[in-house]
N, C-alpha and C positions, 0 to 999 in steps of 0.2 A: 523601708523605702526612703527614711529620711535620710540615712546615709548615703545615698547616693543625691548626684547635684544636678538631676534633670530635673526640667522645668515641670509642676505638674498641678490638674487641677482639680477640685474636688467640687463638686455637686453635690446636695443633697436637700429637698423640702422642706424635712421635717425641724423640729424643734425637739428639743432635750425632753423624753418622761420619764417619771417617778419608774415606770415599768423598766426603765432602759438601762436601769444600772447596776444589776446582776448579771448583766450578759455578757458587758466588756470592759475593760480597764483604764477607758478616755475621760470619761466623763462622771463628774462628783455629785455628791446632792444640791451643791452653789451653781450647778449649773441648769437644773430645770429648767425650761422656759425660753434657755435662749438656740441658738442655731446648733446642727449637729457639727456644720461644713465649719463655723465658724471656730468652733472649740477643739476640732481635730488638730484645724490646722495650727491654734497656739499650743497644743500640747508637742503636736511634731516639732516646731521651731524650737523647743525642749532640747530636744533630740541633737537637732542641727538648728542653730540659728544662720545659717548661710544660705539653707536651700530655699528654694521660688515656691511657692504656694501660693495658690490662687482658690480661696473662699467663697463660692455663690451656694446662696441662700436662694435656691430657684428648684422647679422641675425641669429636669433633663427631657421631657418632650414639649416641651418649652422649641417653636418654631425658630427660634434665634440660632439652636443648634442642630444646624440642616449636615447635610452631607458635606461641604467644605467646612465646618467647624469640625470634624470629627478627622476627614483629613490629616490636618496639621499634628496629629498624636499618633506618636511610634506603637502606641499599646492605651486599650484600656482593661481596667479591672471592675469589673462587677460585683456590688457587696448590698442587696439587694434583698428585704426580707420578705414573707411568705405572701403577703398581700401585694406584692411589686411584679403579678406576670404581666400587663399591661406594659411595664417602662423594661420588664424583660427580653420582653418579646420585641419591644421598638430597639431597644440599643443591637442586642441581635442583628437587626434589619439595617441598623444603622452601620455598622460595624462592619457588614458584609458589603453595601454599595462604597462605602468607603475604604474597602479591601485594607481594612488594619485589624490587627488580630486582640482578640477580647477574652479573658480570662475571667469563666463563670466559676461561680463556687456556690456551696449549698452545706446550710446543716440541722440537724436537725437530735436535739438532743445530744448521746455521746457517737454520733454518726456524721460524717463530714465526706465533699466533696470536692474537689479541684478539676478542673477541663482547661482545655486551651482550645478554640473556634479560633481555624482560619480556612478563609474561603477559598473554595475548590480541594481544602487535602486536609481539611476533617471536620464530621458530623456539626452542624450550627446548632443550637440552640432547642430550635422546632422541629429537628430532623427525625425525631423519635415522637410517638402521641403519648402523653402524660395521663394517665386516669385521673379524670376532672370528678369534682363530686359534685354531688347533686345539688342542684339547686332549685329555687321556687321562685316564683313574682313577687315580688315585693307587694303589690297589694294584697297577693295571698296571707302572706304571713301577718301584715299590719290590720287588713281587715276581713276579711272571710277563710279563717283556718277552718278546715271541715277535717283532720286527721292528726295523729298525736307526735305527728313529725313536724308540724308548720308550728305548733304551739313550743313545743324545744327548740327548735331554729330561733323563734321570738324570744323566748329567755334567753339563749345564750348571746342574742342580742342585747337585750333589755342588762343585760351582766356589764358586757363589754361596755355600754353608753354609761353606766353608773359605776363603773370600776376600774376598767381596765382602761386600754387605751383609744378615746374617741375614733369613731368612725362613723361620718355621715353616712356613708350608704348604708349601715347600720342598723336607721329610725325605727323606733317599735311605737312611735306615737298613729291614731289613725291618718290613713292618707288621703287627704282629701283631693288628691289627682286620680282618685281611680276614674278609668274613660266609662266604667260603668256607674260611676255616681257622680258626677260631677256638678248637680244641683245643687249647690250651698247655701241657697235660699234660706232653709229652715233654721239655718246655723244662726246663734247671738253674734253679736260684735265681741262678747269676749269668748265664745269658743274658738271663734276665727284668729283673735289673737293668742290665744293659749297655742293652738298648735301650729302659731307661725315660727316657735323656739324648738330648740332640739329638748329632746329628754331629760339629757346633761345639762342642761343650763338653764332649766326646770328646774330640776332635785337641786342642784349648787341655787337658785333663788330663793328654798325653804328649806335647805339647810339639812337637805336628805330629811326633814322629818319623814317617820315610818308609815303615819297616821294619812298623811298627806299623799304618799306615794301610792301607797294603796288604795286609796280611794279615788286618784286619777289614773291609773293604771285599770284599775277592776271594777270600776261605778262610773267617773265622768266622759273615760278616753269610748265604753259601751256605748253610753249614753250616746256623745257622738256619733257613733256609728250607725244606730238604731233612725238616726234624721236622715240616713242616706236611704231611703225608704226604697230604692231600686234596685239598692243590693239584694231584699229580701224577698223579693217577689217569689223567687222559686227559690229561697235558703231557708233554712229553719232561724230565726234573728234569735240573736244571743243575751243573756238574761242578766243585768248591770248585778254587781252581789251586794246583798244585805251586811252592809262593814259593821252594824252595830252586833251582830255576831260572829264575823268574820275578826276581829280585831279584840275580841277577847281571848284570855289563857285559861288554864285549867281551872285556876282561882277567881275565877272574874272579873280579874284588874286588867285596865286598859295596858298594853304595850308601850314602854316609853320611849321617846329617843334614843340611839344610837350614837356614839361613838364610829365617823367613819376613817379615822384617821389611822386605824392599821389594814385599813382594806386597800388601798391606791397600790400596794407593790403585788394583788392577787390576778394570776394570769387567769386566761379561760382553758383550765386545765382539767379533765376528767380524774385525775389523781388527788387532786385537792379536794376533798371533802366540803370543806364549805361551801367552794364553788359551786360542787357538784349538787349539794342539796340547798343550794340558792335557784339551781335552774331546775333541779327537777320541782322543788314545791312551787317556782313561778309557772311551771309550764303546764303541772296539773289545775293551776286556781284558774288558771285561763282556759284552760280544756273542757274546765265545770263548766264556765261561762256559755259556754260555745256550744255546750249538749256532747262534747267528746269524751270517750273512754279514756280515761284516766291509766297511768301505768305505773309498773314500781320503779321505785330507785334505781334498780337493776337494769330493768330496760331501757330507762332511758339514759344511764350510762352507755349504755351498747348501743345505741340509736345517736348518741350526743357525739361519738368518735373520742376518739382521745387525740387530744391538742399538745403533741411534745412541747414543753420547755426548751427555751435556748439557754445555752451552759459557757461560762464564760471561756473553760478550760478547752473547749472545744474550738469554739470561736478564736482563742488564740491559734490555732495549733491550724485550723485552715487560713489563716490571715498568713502563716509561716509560709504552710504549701502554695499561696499565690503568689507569694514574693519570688519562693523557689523558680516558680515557672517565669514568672515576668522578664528576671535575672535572664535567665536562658534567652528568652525574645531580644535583649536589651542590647547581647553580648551575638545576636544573628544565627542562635543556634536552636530555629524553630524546630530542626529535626531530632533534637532531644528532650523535647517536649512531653508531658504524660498526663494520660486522666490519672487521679491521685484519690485512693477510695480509703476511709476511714473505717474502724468497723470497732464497735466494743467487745462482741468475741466472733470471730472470725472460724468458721468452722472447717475450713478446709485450709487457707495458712499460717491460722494461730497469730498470725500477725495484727498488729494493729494498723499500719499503714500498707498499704498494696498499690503498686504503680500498675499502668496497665497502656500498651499504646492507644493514641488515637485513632478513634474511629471515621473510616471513611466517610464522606456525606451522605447521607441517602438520595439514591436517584429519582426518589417520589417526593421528595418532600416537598412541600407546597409554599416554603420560602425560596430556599437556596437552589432549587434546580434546576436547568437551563429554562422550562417553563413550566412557570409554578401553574398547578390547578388543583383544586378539591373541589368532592362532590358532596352540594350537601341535601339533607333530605329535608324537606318541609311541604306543609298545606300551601298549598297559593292561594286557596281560596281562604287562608286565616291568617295568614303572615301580611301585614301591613308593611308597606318602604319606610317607614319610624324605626318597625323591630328588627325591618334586613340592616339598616342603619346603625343605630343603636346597640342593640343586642348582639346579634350574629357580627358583623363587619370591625364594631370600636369592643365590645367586651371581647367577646371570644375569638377575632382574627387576629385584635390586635392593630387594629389602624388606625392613627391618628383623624385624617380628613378624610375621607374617601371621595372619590366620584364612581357611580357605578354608570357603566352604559349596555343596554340591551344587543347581545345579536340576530339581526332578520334571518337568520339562516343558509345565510351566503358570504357569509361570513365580513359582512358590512354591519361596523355598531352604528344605529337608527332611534335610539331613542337615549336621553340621558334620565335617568331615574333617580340620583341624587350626586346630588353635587356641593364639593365643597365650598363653594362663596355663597355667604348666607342670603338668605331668601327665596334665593335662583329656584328651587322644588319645594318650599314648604306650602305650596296649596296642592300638592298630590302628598303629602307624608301620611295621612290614613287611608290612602285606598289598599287593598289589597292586590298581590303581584297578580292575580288573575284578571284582573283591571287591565293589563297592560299587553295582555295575549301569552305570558310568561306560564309555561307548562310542562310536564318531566321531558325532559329532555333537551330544554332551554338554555341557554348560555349568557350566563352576564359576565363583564370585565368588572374587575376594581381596582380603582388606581390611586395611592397613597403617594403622592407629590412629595411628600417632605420625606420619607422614606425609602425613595424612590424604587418603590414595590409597584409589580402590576400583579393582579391574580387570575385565574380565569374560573369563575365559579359554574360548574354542572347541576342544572336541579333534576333533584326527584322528587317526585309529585308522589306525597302520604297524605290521604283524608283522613287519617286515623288521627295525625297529630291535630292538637287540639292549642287555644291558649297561649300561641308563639312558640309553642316547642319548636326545634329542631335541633338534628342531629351530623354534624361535620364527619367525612370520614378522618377514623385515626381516633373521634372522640372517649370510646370505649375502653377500658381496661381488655387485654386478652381473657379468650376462654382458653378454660382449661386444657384445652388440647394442645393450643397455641403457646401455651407457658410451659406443658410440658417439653414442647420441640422446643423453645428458645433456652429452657434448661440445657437442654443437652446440648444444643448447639455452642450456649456459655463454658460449656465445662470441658469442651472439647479445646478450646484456644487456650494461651499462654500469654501470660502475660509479662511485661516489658524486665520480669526475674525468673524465667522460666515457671513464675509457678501456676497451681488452677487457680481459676479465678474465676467465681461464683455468680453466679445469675445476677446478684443484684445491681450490678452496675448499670443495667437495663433501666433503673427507673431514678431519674437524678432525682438529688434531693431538692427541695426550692426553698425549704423554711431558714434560709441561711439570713440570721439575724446580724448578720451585721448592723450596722445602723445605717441600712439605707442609704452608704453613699454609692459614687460613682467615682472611680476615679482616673486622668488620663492623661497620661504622661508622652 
């Protein structure tokens, strides 16, 4: 793209890591530390010192960049890695109200994908449901694990804060906002400052000693938790560990420090061995703790997922396929446009690359289509307006601000239940929606002002769900019946070389490491 002399600009938040430099060929070891946006762009002027670049060091959902900012660009391209469905899902939306066409990509290992999104005459973004994985409460995992899946979750956490690449929502320290223990009375002035720092910046304060890790990890971070005296009312409380035999070897010598300085480039990869028996023996020593069944190596491999690697070689070769496609846009020739699927062995074209036309929009989908709605299921009587907020609306819809408003059933909205100018609902955010008359078959609106989304949500009322669960249609992976028909249905069409082309194009990829930019020309 630097050879060409349109004007263009690049976004991106993050900043350069040790992790980030096997994956692609911008950025050197001198560059840790400093901006992704800022080191793309001198490496491009490399290329061309003529062309316009334009550098921020900011987040693209950053309200600055409303619907007339996105406007003004013939194209954007999306380079976006596996933690970015949030700013995925927003440029999508953005993308669409600003009827300019957006060029996703994804990869994942030696598997790659290229799309072209343009609205009204092909599939956006959300038009297909993703099988989402599972997740837990974050006070589950940081402070009442009761099964040997919340205790692997915490270590592969507990990994990533000490190795890999920081992530606050991450914290494997206790949480002291749980809404069921929120007494901190009992607490010293220095436990209350010990866990006002993240993990990372904890271990980086004593220098990863091992002796020390351990013993706030499995003895003081317990201890902690054990003053939250209301956690345990009806839980079994978990038992801080005896380090003065936990921290002995076979010979009875203390453990010494470590050497962390070839760990910073290990990803959290099920293939890596170290990794792999860093989280399982953290996730058992915590499971003792806790009075849980302990598992082997084995399983909790298979329970821990396996985490593909991004490959540099790969990464170039879709960064090719978007230029491909962009060219096409650039030059007005959207109707040559193609999804572009990667494959390492390819079982029906042998090929390694496979074009394939775009797919029409779907008429359901609860972004793009004349009027978006999902039905989703929840307790009313355990879903607080914090978790419809929060959780459901900004995690999982994907919306920036919301305002939600009630309908009376004559299809007049009568009540506002959150709203995005601060303050305006925060003395109802803990009631529960059954507070507000809201019941199966109730209808709320949600309106994302900077997105300029409106949704119309359908509830169905489940007393089973417990905890803030809920479940959005589309969230599910298919059943098996259902995967066998979209096989066949796959294998029946042709693609944009007459050839077959394979079920999997059905499920994009999203682990496309790029480095997180954005770029819009």
């Amino acid at each position: 793209m630097a050879v060409n002399s349109n004007k263009r600009i690049t976004i991106d938040l993050d900043t350069i890591d040790v992790s980030n430099l096997n994956r692609q060929f911008l950025f050197r070891k001198e560059h840790v530390g400093q901006s992704k946006a800022k080191i793309a762009k001198e490496n491009a002027l490399r290329f061309n010192p003529n062309v316009d670049i334009v550098a921020k060091h900011d987040s693209i959902i950053n309200p600055d960049y409303d619907v007339d900012y996105f406007r003004q660009f013939t194209i954007v391209l999306n380079a976006l890695d596996n933690r970015g469905q949030l700013a995925r899902n927003h440029v999508n939306r953005m993308c669409l109200a600003a009827d300019v066409p957006l060029i996703e990509s994804g990869s994942a290992g030696y598997l790659g994908q290229v799309t072209v999104i343009k609205k009204g005459e092909s599939e956006c973004y959300e038009c297909q449901p993703k099988p989402t994985q599972k997740s837990y409460p974050s006070c589950t995992i940081r402070n009442t694990p009761t099964e040997p899946i919340h205790c692997i979750v915490w270590a592969k956490h507990l990994f990533n804060q000490l190795f890999a690449e920081f992530d606050e929502d991450n914290e494997v320290a206790p949480d002291a906002e749980d809404p069921e223990a929120t007494d901190t009375s009992k607490h010293t002035n220095q436990d209350l400052e010990n866990h006002k720092i993240s993990t990372r910046s904890w271990a980086e304060s004593v220098n990863y000693n091992p002796h020390m890790l351990l013993k706030k990890l499995f003895h003081d971070d317990i201890k902690y938790l054990l003053k939250m005296d209301k956690l345990w009312r009806k839980r079994r409380p978990p038992v801080p560990l005896d380090l003065d035999n936990l921290l002995k070897n076979n010979d009875g010598e203390t453990v010494e420090n470590n050497d962390r300085s070839n760990s910073a480039g290990i990803s959290d990869n099920t293939d890596d061995d170290m990794a792999m028996h860093f989280v399982a023996s953290s996730a058992n020593i915590r499971a003792h703790a806790f009075g849980i069944p302990l598992k082997s190596l084995f399983d909790i491999k298979s329970m821990a997922g396996n985490i593909i690697p991004a490959i540099a070689t790969t990464n170039a070769i879709v960064a090719g396929l978007i230029v491909t496609e962009a060219l096409k846009i650039l030059r007005g020739r959207i109707d040559l446009c193609r999804t572009v699927v990667m494959y390492k062995n390819n079982p029906i074209t042998k090929k390694l690359i496979v074009p394939c036309f775009l797919e029409k929009p779907n008429e359901r989908c609860y972004v793009c289509s004349a009027k978006p709605e999902a039905h989703i299921r929840i307790n009313v009587d355990d879903l607080t307006v914090k978790h419809l907020g929060e959780e459901v609306l900004k995690k999982r819809i994907g919306m920036i601000a919301p305002d939600v408003e009630i309908e009376d059933g004559t299809g007049k909205w009568i009540i506002v239940l959150i709203s995005s100018e601060e303050g305006e609902t925060e003395d109802i955010i803990d009631y529960k929606l059954s507070h507000f008359g809201i019941r199966n078959g109730s209808i709320l609106k949600a309106d994302d002002f900077l997105q300029n989304y409106t949704l119309q949500l359908k509830i169905i009322h489940d007393n089973s769900l417990i905890d803030g669960e809920f479940e959005i249609e589309g969230d599910l992976p298919p059943t098996e019946k259902e995967s066998d028909s979209r096989t066949d249905t796959a294998q029946s069409k042709r693609t944009a070389n007459e050839l077959d082309y394979p079920n999997a194009k059905r499920s994009r990829l999203e682990s496309v490491d790029s480095d997180d930019e954005l770029i819009l020309i």
